[in-house]
N, C-alpha and C positions, 0 to 999 in steps of 0.2 A: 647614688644618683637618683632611684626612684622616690627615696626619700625626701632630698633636697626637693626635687619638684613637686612632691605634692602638695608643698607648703607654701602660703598666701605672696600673689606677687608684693614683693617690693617696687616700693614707690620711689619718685627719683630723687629724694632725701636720702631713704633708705640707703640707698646703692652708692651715692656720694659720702656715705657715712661708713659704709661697712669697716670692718676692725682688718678685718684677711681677704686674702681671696678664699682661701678653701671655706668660711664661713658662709660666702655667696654664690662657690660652685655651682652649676646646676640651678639657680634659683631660676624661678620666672617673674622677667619685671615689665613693669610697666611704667617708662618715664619720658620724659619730655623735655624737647632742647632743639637747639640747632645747628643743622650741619655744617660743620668744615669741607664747605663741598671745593677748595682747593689744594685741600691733601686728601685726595680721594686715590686709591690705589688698586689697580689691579693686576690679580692675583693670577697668574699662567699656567695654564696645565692642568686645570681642576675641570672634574670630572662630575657628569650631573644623568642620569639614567641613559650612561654610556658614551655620553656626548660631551666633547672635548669644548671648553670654553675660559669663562674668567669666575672669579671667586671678584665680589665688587667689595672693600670697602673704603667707609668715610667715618671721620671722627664726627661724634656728636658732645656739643657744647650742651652740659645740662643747666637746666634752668633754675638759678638761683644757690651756685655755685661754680668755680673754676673748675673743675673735676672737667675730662676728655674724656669718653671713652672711644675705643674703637668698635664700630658695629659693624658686622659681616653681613650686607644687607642681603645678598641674594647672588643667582647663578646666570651670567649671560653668555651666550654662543659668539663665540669669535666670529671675525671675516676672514677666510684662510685666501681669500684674491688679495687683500694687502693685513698682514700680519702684523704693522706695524699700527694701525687704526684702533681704536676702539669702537663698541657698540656707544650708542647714543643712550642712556639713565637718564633719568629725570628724576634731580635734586631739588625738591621745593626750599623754596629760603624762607624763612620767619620758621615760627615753631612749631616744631611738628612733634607728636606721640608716637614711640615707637614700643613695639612690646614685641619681645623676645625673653632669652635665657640666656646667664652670664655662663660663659663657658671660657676654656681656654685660650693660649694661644694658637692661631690656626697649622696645622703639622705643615712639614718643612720637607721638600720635594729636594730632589738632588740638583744640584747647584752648581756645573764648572766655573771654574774660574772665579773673576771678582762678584760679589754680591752687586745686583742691579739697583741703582736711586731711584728710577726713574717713574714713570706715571703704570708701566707695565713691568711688573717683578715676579720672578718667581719663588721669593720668601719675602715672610715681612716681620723685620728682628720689630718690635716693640722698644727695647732701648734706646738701637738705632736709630730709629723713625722719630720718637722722643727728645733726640739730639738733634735729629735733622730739621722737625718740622719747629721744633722751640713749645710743641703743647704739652701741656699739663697733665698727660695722656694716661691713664690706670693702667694697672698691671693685667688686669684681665679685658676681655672681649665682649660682647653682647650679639647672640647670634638670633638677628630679626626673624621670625617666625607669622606666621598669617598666608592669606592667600598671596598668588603673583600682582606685583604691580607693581608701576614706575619700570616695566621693564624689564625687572627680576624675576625669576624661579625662588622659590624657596621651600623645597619638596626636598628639605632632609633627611638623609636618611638615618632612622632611628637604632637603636643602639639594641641589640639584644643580650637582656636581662637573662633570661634565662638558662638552665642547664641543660637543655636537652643537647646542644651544640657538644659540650663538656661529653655526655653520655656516649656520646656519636663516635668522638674520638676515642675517647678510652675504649668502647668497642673494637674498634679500627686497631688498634696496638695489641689490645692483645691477641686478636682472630690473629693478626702477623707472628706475636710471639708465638702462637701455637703451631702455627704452620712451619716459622724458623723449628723450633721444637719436633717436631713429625718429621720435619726433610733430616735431619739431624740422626734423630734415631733408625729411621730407616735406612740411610747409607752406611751408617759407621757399625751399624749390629745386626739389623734383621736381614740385610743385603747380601752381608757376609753367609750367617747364617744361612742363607736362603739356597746360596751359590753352589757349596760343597754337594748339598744332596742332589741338584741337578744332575752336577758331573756323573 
């Protein structure tokens, strides 16, 4: 991942060309198009420094190519007085430049019952949507990154790299192996042991 991104954005040929998605994982791009701002969806139940709201996205038409993608523009706070409403976004129309990073599908919340069509979902299949909406839509995502605006949060949270997480737990297991260990010999030998010479 820290690899992918330190490498030069791709531009919005680039991205319309790529071979794979794992080729583009993680990339950071920078391209230009416009939006399908009436398949625009959103996303229920997503969560944003604690605060329950919507995951927004809209496909974006790139410029000078059929290519769709879907971009995860940003984080908005529901209205819990009517549930059924959305926040108001502001979709500019003609073209606009978005720069972000291609990432995955957005992960998949638990679901009763039948999957949602509707303008408020709480998963969104990429096939599905691609059948439904009739667009030309890629297999991967673009998750817009920059300050807030139009409305959005976009204060992702980043991904840690690091071992020390790894360190922390493997600590944690064994301090308990040891302790399983200790309660272990102590009851079953030194206990015993211990007992008789009291008496």
């Amino acid at each position: 991942m820290a690899a992918q991104n330190s490498q030069a954005p791709l531009d919005t040929t680039a991205v319309a060309q790529l071979p794979s998605v794992d080729e583009g994982l993680y990339r950071v791009v920078k391209v230009t198009g416009t939006w399908e701002a009436t398949h625009s969806v959103y996303l229920d139940n997503r969560q944003m420094d604690g605060k329950v709201g919507f995951f927004v996205l809209t496909p974006l038409r790139l410029q000078s190519s059929g290519l769709v993608v879907m971009v995860q523009r940003g984080w908005v706070a529901r209205n819990f007085e009517n549930r059924a409403t959305v926040p108001e976004v502001q979709t500019p129309s003609g073209p606009v430049s978005v720069e972000g990073q291609i990432a995955p599908p957005t992960s998949k919340l638990y679901e009763p019952g039948v999957p949602g069509l509707g303008l408020i979902r709480q998963n969104l299949d990429l096939v599905q949507f691609r059948q439904q909406s009739g667009l030309a839509l890629a297999e991967f995502m673009i998750r817009q990154t920059g300050p807030s605006s139009e409305g959005l949060r976009r204060d992702w949270p980043s991904v840690a790299l690091g071992l020390e997480k790894h360190y922390g737990y493997a600590f944690q297991w064994f301090a308990m192996s040891a302790l399983v260990a200790g309660l272990y010999l102590w009851f079953q030998f030194f206990r015993r042991s211990v007992a008789p010479i009291k008496e």
